[in-house]
VEXRO-903538 format. One record per residue (C-alpha): residue number from 1; z, y, x. Coordinates in nm, 2 decimals, padded with zeros to 4 digits, always signed. Each point is the difference from the previous one (the first is absolute). Layout:
BEGIN
- NUM;Z;Y;X
...
//
This chain:
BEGIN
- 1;+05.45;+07.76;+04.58
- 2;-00.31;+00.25;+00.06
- 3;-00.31;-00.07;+00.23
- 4;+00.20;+00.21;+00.27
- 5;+00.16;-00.34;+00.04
- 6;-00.16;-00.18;+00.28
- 7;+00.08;-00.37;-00.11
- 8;-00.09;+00.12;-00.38
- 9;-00.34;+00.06;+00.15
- 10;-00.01;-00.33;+00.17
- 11;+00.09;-00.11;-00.33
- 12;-00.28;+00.10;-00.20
- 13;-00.24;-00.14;+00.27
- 14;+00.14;-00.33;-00.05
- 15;-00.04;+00.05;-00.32
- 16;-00.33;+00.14;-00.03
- 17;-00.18;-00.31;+00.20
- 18;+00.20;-00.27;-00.18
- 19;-00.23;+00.00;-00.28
- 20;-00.26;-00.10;+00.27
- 21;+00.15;-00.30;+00.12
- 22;+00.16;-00.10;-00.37
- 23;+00.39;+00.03;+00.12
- 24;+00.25;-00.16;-00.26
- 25;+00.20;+00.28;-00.05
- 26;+00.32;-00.14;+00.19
- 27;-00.26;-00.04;+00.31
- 28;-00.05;+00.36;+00.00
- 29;+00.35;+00.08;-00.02
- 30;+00.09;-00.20;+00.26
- 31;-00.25;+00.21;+00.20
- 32;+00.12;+00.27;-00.08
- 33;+00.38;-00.09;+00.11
- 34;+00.09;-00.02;+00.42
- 35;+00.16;-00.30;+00.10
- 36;+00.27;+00.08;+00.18
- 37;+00.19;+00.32;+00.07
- 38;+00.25;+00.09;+00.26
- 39;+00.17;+00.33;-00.05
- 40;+00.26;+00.09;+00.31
- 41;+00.26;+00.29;+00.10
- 42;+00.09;+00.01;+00.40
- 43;+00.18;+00.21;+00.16
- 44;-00.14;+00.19;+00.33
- 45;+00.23;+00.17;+00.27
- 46;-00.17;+00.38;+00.04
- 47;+00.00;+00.21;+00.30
- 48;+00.28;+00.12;-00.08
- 49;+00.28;-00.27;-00.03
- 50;-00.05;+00.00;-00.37
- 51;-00.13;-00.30;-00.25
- 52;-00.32;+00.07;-00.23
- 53;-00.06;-00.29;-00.25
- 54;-00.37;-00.03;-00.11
- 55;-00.18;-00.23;-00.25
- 56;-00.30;-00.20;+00.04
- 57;-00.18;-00.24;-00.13
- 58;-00.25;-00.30;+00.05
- 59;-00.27;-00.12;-00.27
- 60;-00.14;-00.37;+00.02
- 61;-00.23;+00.03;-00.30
- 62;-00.22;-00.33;+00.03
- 63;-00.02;-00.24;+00.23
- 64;-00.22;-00.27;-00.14
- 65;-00.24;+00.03;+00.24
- 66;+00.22;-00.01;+00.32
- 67;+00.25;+00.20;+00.20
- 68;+00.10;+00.39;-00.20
- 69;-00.16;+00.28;+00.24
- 70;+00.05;+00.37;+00.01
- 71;+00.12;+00.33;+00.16
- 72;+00.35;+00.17;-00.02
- 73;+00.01;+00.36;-00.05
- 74;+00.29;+00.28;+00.07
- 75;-00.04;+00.24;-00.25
- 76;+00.23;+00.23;-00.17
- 77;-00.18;-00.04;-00.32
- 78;-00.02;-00.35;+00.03
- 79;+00.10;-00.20;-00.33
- 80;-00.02;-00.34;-00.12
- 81;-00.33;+00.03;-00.24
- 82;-00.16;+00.15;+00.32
- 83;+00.06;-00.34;+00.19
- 84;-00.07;-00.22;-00.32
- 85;-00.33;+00.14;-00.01
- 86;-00.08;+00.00;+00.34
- 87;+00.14;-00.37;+00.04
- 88;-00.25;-00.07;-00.27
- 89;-00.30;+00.18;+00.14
- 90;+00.06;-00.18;+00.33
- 91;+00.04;-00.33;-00.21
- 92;-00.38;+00.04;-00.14
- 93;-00.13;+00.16;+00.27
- 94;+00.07;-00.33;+00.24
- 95;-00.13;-00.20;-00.24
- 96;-00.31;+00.21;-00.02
- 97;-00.07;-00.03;+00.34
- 98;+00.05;-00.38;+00.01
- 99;+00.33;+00.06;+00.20
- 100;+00.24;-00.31;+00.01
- 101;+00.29;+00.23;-00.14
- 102;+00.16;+00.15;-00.28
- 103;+00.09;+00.35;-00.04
- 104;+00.36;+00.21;+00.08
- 105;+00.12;+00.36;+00.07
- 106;+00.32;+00.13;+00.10
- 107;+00.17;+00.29;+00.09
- 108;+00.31;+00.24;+00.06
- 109;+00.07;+00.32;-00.18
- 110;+00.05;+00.23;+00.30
- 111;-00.19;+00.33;+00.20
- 112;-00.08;-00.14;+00.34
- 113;-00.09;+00.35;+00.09
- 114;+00.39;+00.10;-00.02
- 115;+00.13;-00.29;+00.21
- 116;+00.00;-00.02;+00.35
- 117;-00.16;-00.28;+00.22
- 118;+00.32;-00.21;+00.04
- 119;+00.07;+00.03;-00.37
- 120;-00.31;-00.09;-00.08
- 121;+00.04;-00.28;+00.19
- 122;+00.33;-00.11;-00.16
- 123;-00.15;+00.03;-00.32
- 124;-00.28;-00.20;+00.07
- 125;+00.23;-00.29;+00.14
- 126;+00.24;+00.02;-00.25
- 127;-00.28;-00.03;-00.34
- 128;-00.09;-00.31;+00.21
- 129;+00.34;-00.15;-00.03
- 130;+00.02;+00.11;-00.32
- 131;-00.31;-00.27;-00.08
- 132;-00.06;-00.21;+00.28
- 133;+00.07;-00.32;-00.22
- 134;-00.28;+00.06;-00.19
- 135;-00.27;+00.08;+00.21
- 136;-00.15;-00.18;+00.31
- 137;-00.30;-00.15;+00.15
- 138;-00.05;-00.25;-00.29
- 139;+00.09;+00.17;-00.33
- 140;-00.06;+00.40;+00.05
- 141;-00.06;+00.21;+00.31
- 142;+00.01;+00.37;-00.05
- 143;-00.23;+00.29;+00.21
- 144;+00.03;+00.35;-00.02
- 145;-00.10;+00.25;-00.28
- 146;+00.09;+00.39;-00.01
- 147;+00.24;+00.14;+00.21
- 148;+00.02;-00.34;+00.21
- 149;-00.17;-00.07;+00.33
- 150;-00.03;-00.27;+00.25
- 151;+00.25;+00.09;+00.18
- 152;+00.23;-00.05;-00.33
- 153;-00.18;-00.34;-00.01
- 154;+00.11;-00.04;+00.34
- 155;+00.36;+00.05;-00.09
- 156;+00.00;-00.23;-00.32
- 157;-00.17;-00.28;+00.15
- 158;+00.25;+00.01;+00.29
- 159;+00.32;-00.01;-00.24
- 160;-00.13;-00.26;-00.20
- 161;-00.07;-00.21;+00.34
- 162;+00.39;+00.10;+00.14
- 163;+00.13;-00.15;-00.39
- 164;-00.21;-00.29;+00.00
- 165;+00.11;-00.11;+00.33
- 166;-00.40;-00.04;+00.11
- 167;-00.33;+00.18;+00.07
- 168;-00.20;+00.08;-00.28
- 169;-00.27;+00.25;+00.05
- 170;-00.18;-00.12;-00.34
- 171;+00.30;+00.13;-00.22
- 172;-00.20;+00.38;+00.02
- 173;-00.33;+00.15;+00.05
- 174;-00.10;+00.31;+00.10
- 175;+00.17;-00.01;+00.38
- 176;-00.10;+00.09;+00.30
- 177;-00.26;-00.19;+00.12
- 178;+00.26;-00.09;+00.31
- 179;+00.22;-00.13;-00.28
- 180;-00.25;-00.22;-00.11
- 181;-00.17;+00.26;-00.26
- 182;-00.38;-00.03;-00.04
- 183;-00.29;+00.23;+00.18
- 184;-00.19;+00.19;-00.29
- 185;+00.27;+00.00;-00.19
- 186;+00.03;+00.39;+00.01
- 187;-00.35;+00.13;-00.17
- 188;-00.01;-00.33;-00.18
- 189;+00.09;+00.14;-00.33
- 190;-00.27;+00.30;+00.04
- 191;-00.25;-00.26;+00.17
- 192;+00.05;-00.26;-00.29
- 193;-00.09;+00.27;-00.20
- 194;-00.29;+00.09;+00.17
- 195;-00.12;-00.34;-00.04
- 196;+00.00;-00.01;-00.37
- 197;-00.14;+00.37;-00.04
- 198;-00.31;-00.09;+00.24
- 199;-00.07;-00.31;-00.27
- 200;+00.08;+00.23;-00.32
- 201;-00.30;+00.25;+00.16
- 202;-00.25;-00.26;+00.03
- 203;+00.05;-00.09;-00.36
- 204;+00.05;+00.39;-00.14
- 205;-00.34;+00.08;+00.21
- 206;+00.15;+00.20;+00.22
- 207;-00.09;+00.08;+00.37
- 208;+00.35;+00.06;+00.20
- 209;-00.21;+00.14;+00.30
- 210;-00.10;+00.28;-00.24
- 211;+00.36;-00.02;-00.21
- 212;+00.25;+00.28;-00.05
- 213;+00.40;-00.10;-00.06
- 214;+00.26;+00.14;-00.05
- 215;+00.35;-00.11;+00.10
- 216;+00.31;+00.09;-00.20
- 217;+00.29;-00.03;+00.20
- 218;+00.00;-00.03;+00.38
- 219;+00.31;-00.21;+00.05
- 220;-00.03;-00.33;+00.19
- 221;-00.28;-00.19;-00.20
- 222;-00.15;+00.37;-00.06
- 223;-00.03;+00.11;+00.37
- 224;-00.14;-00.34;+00.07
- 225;-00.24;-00.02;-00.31
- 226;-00.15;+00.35;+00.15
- 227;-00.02;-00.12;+00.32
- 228;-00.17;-00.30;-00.10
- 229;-00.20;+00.16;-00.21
- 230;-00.28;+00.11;+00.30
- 231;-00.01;-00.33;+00.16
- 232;-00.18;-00.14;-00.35
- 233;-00.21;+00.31;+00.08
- 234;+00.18;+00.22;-00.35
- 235;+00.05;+00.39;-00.01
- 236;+00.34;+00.07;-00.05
- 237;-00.06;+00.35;-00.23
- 238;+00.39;+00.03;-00.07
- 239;+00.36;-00.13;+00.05
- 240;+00.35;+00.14;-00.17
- 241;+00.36;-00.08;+00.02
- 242;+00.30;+00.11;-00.19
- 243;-00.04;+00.35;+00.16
- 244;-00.36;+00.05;-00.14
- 245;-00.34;-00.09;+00.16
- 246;-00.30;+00.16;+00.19
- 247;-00.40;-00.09;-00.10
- 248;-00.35;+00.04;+00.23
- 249;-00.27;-00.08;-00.18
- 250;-00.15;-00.13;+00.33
- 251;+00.26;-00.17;+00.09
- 252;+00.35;+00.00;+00.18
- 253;+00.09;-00.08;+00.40
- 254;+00.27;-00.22;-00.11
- 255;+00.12;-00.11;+00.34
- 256;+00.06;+00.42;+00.02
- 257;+00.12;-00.04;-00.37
- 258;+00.26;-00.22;+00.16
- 259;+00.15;+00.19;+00.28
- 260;+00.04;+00.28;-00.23
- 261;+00.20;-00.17;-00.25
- 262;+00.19;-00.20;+00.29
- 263;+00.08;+00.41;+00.14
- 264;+00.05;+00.19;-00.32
- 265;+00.09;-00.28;-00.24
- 266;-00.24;+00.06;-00.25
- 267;-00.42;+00.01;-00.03
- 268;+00.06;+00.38;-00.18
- 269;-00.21;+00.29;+00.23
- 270;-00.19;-00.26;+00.18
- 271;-00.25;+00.20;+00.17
- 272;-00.34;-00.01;-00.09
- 273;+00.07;-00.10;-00.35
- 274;+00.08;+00.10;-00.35
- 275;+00.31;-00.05;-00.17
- 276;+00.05;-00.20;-00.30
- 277;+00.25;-00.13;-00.27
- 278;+00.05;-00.35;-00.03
- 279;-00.11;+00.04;-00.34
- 280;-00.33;+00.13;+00.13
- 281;-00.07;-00.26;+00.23
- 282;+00.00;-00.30;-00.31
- 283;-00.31;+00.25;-00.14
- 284;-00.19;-00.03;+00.32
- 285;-00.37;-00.12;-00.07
- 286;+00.03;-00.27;+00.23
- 287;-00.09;-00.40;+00.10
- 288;+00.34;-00.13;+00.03
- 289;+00.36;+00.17;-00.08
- 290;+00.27;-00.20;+00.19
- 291;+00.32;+00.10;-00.20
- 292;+00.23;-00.11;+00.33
- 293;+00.36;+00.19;-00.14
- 294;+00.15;+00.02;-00.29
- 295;+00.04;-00.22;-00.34
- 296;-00.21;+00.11;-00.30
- 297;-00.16;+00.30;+00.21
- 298;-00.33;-00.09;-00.26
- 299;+00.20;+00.00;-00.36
- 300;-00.12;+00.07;-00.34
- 301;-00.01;+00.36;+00.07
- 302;-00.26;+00.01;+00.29
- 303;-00.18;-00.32;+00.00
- 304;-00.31;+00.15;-00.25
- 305;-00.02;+00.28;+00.33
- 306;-00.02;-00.26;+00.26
- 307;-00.36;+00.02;+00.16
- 308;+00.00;-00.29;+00.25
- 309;-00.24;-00.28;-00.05
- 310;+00.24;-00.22;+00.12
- 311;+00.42;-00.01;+00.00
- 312;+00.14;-00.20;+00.30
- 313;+00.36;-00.06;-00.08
- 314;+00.15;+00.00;+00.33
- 315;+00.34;+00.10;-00.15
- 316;+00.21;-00.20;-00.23
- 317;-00.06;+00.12;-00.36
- 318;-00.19;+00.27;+00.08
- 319;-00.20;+00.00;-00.36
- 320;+00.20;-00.05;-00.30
- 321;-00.10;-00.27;-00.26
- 322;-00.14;+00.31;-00.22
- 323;-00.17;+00.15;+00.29
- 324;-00.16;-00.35;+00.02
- 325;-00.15;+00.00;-00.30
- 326;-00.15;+00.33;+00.02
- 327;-00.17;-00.07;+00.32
- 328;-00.10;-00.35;-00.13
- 329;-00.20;+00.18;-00.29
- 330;-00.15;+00.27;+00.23
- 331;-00.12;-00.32;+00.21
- 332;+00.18;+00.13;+00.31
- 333;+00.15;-00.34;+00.13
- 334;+00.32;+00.02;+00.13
- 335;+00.13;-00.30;+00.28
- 336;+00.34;-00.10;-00.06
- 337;+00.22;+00.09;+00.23
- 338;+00.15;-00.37;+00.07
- 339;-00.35;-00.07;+00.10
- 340;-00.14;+00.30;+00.15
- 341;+00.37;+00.01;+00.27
- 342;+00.06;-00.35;+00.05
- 343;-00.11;+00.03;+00.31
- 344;+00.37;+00.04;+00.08
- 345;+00.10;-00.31;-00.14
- 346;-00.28;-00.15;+00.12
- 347;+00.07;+00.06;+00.38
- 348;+00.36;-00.11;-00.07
- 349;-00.04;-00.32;-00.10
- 350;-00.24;-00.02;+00.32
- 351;+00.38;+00.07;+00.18
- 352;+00.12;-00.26;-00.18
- 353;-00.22;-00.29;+00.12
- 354;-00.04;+00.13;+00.34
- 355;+00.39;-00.04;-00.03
- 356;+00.01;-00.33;-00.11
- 357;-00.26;-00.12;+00.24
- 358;+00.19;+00.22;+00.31
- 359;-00.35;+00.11;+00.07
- 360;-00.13;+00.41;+00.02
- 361;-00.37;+00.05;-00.12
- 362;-00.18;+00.29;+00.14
- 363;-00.06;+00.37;-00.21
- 364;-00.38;-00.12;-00.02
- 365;+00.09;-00.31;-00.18
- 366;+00.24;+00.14;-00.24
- 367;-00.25;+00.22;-00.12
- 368;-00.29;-00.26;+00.00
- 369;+00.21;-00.19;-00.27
- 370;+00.10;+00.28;-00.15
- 371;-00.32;+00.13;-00.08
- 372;-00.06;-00.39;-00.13
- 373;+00.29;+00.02;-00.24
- 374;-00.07;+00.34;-00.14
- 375;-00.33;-00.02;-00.09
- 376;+00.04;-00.33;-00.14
- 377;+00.27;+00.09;-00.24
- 378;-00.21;+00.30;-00.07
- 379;-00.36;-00.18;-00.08
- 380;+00.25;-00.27;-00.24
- 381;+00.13;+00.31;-00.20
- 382;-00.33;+00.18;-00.03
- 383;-00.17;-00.32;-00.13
- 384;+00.25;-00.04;-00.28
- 385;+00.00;+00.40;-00.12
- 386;-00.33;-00.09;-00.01
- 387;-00.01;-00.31;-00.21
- 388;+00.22;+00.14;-00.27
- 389;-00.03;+00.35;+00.08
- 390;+00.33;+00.12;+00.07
- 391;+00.15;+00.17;+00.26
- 392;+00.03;-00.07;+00.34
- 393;+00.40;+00.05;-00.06
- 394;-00.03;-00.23;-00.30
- 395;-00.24;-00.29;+00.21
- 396;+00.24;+00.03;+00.27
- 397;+00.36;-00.05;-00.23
- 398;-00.21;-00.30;-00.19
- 399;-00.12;-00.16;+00.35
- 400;+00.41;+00.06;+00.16
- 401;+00.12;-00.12;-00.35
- 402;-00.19;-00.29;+00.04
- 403;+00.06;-00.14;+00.25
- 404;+00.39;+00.05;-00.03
- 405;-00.03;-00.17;-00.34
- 406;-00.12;-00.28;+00.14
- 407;+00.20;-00.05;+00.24
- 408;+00.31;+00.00;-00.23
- 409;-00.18;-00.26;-00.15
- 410;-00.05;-00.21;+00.22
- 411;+00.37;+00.03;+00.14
- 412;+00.09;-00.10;-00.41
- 413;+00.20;+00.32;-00.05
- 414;-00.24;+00.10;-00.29
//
């Protein structure tokens, strides 16, 4: 296995902040192993007439602190060390942010781009048969992830109600708000972040009313990170996606930056500013970078040219654990990116209780207690980097270690 492996690089984070908590070496490797894994084939009628069988998979990797929780993706590059190491991410990131839940991922290997509505919808319902007996209110409710929306959630949710002979809106997060789905929940990853950048720039000295970012990747969390962006009172200086980006030094009318992308697909010939690579953009002399795309967009090759004074992981993986220690030794800190996009998470589990309770909270409070979790989490982390100077990545794996640790101790299964 390489570092291209996603749940190898999980891996060496486990390992890397085990010394700091004094794991027995069979703690760590039971850490470092998922608890449960369902791997299914289904068959789906196409358009067509014909049958197409697809393979997915769930991942419960820890659920010592409560219920698993985590998104299913449709991707055709989807494999099983993708959804390990997501499943685990999601497994420390709930327990950073004092969530009541453990951590999954699942997902279907498939290109929701080729299929049409109705087959879409067939796949959807059929991957929920295909796991239905595992999942549920009480032991591990799914959302959505790439390639999956809320009206996919819609779908699931509805199948698993028609086979478990009952309502049960809790079984999935990320509906429609009709559907029981939580207001906020849209920007919350973006917001979340947000949140924890506005904390990181009081303690980095930095002014975001006079900051320059730059956005790589204008996706979902990207558009919404951009957006965002003005209403902390930031200068957006440059955004990219897979096509290649576009810089203004005095900044970027990203509502316009919007449109145009929504019109010609891409933020290439924006008018009114310069095009860039996305190589270029990680140089930028900036306040923040916000890698919002890819995994290990900062690597071993580029991280000694990024010029940010902060990185804002608002992707998954975005910096590789090489790149990590190149910016830790320029002193460019770098916030994790299952604290810095949380937010997501964050707002789901808001669903969750609000579906319990059969009670809808308003867009204003979700975001009041947002902001409460976020910079909480954030202001813990800091303070232990700071006690044994270490990263913010490494303070935030010993804190989520933690209290996961402890709570397989106190159930007696260590």
């Amino acid at each position: 296995m390489t570092n291209d492996n996603p749940f190898e690089m999980v891996k060496q984070q486990i390992s890397a902040c085990s010394e700091y908590l004094h794991l027995p070496q069979n703690v760590e490797e039971y850490l470092k192993t998922p608890m449960r894994e369902i791997h299914v084939a289904f068959p789906v009628r196409m358009d067509d007439g014909s049958f197409k069988v697809f393979q997915g998979y769930r991942v419960q990797y820890n659920n010592a602190l409560g219920p698993t929780k985590g998104g299913i993706r449709f991707h055709p590059g989807e494999t099983i060390d993708t959804i390990r190491s997501l499943a685990a991410l999601m497994t420390w990131k709930c327990s950073l942010l004092d969530l009541p839940l453990g951590g999954g991922k699942g997902g279907v290997i498939c290109n929701p781009k080729e299929l049409s509505a109705g087959e879409l919808e067939r796949l959807s319902r059929a991957y929920i048969r295909a796991i239905y007996k595992v999942i549920g209110p009480d032991c591990d409710v799914p959302a959505p992830d790439v390639y999956t929306t809320p009206q996919i959630m819609a779908w699931m949710m509805d199948e698993y109600c028609t086979l478990v002979g009952h309502n049960a809106c809790g079984v999935i997060t990320g509906k429609p708000v009709v559907l029981g789905g939580s207001e906020g929940r849209g920007d919350a990853t973006a917001r979340g972040g947000w949140f924890v950048i506005r904390e990181a720039a009081k303690d980095n000295n930095i002014d975001l009313a006079k900051a320059k970012i730059a956005v790589q990747g204008f996706g979902n969390a990207g558009s919404h990170a951009a957006t965002l962006g003005a209403s902390f009172g930031c200068t957006i200086v440059a955004v990219s996606d897979s096509h290649g980006g576009v810089y203004n030094e005095n900044g970027l009318d990203i509502p316009a930056l919007v449109a145009y992308k929504q019109k010609t697909g891409a933020v290439k010939d924006f008018p009114g500013a310069k095009n860039i690579t996305n190589e270029e953009l990680l140089e930028l002399k900036v306040d923040v970078l916000v890698p919002a795309a890819l995994e290990n967009a900062i690597n071993a090759s580029n991280a000694d040219k990024v010029g940010a004074k902060i990185v804002a992981e608002l992707a998954n993986g975005p910096v590789s654990p090489e790149a990590d220690a190149i910016l830790f030794a320029k002193k460019i800190p770098v916030i994790p990116d299952f604290l810095c996009n949380s937010g997501g998470v964050t707002v789901s589990y808001f669903e969750m209780v609000q579906n319990f309770s059969l009670d809808r909270w308003d867009e204003e409070d979700v975001r009041a207690r947002l902001e409460r979790k976020m910079t909480k989490a954030y202001h813990e982390v800091y303070a232990i980097a700071q006690e044994h100077s270490i990263s913010l990545r490494e303070a935030a794996y010993t804190l989520a270690m933690k209290r996961v640790v402890d709570a397989m101790k106190l159930r007696g299964w260590i």
